[in-house]
C-alpha positions in Angstrom: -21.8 -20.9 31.6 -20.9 -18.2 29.1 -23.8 -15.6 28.6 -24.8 -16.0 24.8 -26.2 -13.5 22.1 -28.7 -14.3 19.7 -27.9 -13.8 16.0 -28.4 -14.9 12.6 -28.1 -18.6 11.9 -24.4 -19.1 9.7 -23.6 -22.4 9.1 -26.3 -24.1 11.4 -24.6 -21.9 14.2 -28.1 -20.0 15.8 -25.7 -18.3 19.1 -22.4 -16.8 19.7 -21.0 -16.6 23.1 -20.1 -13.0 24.0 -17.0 -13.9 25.6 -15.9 -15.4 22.0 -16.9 -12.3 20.9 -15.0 -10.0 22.9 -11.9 -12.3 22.6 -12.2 -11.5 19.0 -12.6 -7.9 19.8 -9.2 -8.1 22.0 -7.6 -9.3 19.4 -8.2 -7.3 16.7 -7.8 -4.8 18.5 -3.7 -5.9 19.8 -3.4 -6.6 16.1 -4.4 -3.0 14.8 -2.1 -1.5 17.9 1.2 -3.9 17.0 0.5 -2.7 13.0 -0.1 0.7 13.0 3.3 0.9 15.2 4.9 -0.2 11.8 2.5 1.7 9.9 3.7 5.7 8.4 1.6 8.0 6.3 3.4 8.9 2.6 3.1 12.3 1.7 4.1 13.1 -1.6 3.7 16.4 -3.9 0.9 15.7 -5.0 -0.9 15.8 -1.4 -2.6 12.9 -1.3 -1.6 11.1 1.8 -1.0 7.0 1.1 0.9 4.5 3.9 4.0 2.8 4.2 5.5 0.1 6.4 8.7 0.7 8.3 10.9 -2.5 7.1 13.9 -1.4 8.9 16.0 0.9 10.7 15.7 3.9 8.3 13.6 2.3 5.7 10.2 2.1 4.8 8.5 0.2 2.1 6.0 1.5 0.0 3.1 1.5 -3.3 5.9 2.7 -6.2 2.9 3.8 -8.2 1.9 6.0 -5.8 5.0 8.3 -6.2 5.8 11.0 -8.9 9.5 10.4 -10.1 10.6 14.1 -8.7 8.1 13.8 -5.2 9.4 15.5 -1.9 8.2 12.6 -0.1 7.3 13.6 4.2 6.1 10.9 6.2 4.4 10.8 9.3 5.6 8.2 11.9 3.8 6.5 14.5 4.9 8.6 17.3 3.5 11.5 15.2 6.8 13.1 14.1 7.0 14.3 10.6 10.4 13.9 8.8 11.6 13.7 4.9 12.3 10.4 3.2 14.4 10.3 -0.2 13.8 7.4 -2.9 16.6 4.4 -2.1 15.3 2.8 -5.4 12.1 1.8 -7.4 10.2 -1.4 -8.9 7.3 -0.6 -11.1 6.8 -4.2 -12.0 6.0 -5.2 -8.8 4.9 -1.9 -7.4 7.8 -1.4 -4.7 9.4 1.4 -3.7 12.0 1.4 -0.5 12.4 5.2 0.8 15.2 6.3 3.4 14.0 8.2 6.3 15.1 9.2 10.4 12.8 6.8 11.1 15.2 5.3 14.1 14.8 1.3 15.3 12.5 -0.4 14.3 11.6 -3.9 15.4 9.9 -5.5 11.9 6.7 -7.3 11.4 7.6 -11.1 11.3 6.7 -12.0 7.4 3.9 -15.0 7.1 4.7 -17.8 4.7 3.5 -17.1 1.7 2.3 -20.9 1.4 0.3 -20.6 4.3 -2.6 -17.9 2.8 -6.0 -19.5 1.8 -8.8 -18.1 0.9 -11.0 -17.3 3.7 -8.4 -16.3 6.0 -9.1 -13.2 7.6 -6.6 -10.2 7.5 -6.7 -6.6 8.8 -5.4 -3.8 6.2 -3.7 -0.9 8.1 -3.5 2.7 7.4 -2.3 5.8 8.5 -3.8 9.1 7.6 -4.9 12.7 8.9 -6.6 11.5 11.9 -3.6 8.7 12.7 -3.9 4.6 11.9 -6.9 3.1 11.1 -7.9 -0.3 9.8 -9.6 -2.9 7.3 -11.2 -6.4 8.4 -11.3 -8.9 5.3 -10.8 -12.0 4.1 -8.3 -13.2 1.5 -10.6 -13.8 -1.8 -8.2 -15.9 -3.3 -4.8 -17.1 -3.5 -3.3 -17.8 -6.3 -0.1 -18.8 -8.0 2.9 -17.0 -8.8 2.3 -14.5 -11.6 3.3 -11.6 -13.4 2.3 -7.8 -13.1 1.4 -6.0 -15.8 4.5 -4.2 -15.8 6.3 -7.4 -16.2 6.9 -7.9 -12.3 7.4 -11.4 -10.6 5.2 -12.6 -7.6 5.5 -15.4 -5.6 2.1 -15.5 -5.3 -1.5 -13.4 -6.1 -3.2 -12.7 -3.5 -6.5 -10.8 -4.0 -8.4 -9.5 -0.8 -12.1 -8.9 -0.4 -12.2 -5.9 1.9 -13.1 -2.6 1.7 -10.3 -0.4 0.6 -9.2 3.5 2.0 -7.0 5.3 -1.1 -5.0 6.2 2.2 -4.3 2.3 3.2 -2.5 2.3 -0.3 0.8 0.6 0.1 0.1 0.0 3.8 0.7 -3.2 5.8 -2.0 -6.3 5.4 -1.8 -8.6 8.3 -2.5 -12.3 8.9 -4.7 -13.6 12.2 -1.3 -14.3 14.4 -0.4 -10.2 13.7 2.7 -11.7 10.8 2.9 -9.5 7.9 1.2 -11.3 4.7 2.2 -8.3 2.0 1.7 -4.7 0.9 -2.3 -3.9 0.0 -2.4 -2.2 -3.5 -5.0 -1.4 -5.9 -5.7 -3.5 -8.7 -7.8 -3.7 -11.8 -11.5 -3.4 -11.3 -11.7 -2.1 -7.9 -9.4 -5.3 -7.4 -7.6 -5.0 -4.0 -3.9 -7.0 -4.0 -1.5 -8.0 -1.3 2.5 -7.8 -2.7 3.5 -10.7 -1.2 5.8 -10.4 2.0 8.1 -12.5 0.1 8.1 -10.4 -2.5 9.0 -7.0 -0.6 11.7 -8.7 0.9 13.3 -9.8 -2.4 12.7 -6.4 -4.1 13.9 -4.3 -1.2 16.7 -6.0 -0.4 17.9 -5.8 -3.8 16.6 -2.1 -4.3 18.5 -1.2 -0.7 21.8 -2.8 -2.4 21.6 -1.7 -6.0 18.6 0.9 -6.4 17.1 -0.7 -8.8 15.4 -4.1 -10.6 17.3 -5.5 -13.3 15.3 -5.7 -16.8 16.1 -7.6 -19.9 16.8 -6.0 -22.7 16.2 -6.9 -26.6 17.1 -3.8 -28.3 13.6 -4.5 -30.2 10.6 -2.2 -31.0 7.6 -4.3 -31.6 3.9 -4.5 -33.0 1.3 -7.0 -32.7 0.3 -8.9 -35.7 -1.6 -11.5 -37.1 -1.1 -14.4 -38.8 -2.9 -17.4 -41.0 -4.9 -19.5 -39.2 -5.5 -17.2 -36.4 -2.0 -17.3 -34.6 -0.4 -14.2 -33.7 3.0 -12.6 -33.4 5.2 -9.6 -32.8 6.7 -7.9 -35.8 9.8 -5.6 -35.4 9.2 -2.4 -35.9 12.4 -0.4 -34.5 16.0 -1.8 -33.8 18.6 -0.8 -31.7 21.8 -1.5 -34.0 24.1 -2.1 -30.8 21.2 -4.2 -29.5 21.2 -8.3 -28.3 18.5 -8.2 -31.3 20.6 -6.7 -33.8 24.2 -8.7 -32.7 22.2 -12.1 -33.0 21.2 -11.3 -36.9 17.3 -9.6 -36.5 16.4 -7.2 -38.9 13.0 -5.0 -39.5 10.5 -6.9 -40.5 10.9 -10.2 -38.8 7.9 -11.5 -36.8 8.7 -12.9 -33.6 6.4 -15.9 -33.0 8.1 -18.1 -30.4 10.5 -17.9 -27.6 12.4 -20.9 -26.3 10.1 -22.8 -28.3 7.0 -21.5 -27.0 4.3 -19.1 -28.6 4.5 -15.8 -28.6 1.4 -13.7 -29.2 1.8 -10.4 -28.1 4.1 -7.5 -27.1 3.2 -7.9 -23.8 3.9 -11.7 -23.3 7.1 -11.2 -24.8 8.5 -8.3 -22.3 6.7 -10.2 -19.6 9.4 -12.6 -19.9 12.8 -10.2 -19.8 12.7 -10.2 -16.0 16.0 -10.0 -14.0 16.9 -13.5 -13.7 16.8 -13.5 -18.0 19.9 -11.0 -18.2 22.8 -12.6 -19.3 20.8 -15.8 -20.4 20.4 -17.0 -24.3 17.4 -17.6 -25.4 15.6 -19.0 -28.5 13.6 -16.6 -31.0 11.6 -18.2 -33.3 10.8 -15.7 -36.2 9.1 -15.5 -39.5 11.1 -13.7 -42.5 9.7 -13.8 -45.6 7.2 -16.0 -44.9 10.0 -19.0 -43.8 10.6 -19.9 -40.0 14.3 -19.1 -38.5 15.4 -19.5 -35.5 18.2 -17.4 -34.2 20.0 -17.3 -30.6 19.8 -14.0 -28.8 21.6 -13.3 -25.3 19.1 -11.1 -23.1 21.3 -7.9 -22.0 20.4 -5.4 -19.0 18.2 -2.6 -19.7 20.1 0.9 -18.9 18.9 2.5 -16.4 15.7 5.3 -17.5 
């Protein structure tokens, strides 16, 4: 008979079974060990020591926000060696970056269907900083649908995580209960903590490791939010590129941009929210206001140079 340990009643549960307990112990403990052997510390110019996860042979994935555009970026590997790592490419709207490094093989952390998170799971956040990896026990908080960043990014799913969160374990490795990789933890808004979907650092890397960069759509538009009668709002043009999709398809200053394939448009935001890669090449359907009369006119989304 298993020797038991009194503790507060949770969910009409009075007693927990030690040996349940150390098994839980064991565990979290093989899962901290098989993730921090994935897990590097980022070192940028600013000092500030963040994480990474090693994604591949000579590739590690990391928080883009995190990084200055100019950084001599060092990282610390598992095995304690420090070596430098240049940007292979950049994502802002979904907060990846992919650096090359020596980092030698690497045997990858199996991804976990993005499908399969619920809230109430628990994960373990990982981390590597001065004194070497360390780690986070949490829950997911929710787990929601696909959405968009701020910064226009798409992700296959928002996944919000109610632990508490180390400035160091920034763009470190958050793992599911079988040890797969669920995403990337990141900060968010209000002390918010995010996991980038694994999903969605395999999409962006891949396509950073081939092309260095995310493909944006491109209007050729400056814009303002205004309002309009009856409460509705739009987005006036402000500024024009004259060799611009905008400009070729007939826009001119002063039009008010109020719908896009036929649906409303209400501020700057949900407007560039919508020129994500898949949009480039594609026509779409402005709805504008000129002069007080609706017009509709067809504009094909071009690529965004490269900043």
């Amino acid at each position: 008979m298993a020797e038991r340990v009194e503790s507060t009643d949770i969910g009409g549960m009075s007693e927990l079974p030690l040996d349940s307990l150390a098994a839980l112990s064991r565990g979290l403990a093989a899962l901290t060990e098989a993730g921090a052997a994935r897990t590097v510390a980022v070192h940028g110019r600013d000092g500030r020591p963040r994480s990474g996860i090693l994604w591949a042979e000579d590739l590690v994935v990391t928080a883009e926000e995190a990084l200055e555009r100019d950084d001599a970026i060092v990282l610390v590997l598992p095995d304690g060696r420090k070596v430098g790592a240049e940007l292979a490419g950049r994502d802002p709207g979904t907060d990846i970056a992919l650096l090359r490094a020596p980092t030698g093989p690497v045997d990858p952390l199996p991804l976990a269907p993005v499908e399969e998170a619920a809230a109430g799971h628990l994960v373990l956040a990982l981390g590597r900083g001065e004194q070497g990896a360390f780690n986070a026990l949490g829950t997911v908080a929710l787990a929601g649908p696909a959405w968009r960043s701020m910064r226009g990014g798409r992700l296959e799913r928002r996944i919000e995580l109610g632990l508490r969160f180390a400035p160091e374990a920034e763009g470190g490795p958050v793992l599911d209960h079988a040890g797969r990789l669920l995403g990337m933890a990141v900060p968010g808004a209000r002390k918010q903590v995010l996991a980038i979907p694994a999903v969605t650092l395999s999409r962006v890397a891949e396509l950073l490791r081939t092309k260095g960069r995310i493909a944006r759509g491109y209007l050729g538009l400056a814009m303002q939010p205004v309002g309009l009668p009856k409460g509705q709002r739009g987005v006036i043009v402000v500024g024009l590129d004259p060799d611009g999709p905008g400009a070729k398809a007939g826009v001119i200053l002063g039009d008010i941009v109020t719908g896009w394939n036929g649906a409303p448009v209400g501020s700057v935001r949900e407007l560039l929210s919508r020129l994500d890669p898949e949009m480039v090449g594609r026509q779409v359907a402005l709805d504008l206001l000129r002069g007080g009369g609706p017009l509709r006119l067809t504009v094909t989304i071009a690529e965004r140079a490269a900043a």
